[in-house]
C-alpha positions as semicolon CSV with decimal commas, in nm:
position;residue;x (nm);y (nm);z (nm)
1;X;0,000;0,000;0,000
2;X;0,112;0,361;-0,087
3;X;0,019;0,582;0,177
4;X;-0,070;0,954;0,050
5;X;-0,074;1,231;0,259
6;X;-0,346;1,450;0,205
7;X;-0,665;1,495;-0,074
8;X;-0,816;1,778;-0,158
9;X;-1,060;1,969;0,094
10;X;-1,394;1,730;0,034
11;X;-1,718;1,697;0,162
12;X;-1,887;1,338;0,215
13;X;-2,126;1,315;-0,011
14;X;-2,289;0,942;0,078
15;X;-2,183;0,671;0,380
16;X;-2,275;0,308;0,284
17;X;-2,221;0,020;0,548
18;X;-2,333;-0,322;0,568
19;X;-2,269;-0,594;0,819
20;X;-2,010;-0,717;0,603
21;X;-1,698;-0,516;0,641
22;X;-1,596;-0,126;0,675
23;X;-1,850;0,153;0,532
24;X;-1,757;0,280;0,256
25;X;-1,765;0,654;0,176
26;X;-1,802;0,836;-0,162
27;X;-1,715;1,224;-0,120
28;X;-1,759;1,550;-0,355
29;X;-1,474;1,562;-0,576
30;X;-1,238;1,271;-0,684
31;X;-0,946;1,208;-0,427
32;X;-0,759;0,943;-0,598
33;X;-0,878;0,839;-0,983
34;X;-0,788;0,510;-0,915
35;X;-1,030;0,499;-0,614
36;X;-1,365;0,340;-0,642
37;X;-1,696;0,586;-0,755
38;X;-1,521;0,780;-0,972
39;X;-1,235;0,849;-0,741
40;X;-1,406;0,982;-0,507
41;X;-1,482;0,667;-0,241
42;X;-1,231;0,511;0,012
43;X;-1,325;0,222;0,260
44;X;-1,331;0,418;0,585
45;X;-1,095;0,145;0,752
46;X;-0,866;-0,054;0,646
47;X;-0,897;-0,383;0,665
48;X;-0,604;-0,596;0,626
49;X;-0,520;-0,416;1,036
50;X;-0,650;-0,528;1,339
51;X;-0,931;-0,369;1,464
52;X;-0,962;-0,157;1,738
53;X;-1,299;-0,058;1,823
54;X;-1,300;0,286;1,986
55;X;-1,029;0,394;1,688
56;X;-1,280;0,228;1,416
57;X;-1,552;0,476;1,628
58;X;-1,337;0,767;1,686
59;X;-1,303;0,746;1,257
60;X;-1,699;0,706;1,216
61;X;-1,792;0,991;1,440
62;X;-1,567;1,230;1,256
63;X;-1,699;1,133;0,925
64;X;-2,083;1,128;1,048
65;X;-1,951;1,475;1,255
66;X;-1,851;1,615;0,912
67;X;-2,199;1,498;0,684
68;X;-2,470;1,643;0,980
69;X;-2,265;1,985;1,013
70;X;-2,179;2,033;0,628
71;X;-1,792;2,092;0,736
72;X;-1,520;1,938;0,480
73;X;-1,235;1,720;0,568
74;X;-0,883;1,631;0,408
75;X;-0,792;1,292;0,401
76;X;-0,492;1,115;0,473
77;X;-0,538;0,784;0,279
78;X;-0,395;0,446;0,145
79;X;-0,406;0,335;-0,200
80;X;-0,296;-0,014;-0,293
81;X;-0,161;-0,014;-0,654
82;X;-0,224;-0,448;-0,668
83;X;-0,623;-0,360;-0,595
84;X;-0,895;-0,280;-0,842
85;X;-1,245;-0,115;-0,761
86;X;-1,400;-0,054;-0,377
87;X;-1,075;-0,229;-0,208
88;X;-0,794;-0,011;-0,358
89;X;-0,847;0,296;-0,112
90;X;-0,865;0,300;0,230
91;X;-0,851;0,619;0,465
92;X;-0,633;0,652;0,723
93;X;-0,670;0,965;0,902
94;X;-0,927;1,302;0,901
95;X;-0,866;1,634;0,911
96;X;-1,179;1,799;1,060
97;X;-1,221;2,163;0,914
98;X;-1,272;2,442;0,642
């Protein structure tokens, strides 16, 4: 995985989540083209790392923080060159802000 360190300023556009695995989150503009939707979504956690809960929570609330207020965020994000479609992006930090 290539880590990148920031996207452009973005709003989250939609949050989809299923019992299956992380939610995945589709923003305004595209932050990597490679990235599913466009560019524009990135699972919201990654995976292939050992969960831990209240940082899995402490990621949610920031991106549910960010859709209910209309604030944008910057991403910090992973994008794995060997993946195609919804599993080549994952994000790995938020930047709160505008």
């Amino acid at each position: 995985m290539c880590r990148s360190p920031d996207s452009p300023i973005v709003s989250v556009s939609t949050i989809y989540a299923n019992e299956h695995g992380s939610p995945f989150v589709v923003f305004s503009a595209t932050v990597h083209s490679a990235c599913s939707a466009v560019g524009k979504g990135l699972y919201l956690y990654n995976l292939e790392v050992a969960p831990n809960a209240q940082l899995r929570n402490n990621k949610m609330s920031m991106v549910l923080t960010a859709m209910a207020t209309g604030r944008r965020v910057r991403l910090d994000y992973f994008y794995d060159s060997t993946k195609t479609g919804w599993e080549a992006c994952c994000i790995h930090g938020i930047y709160l802000g505008d």
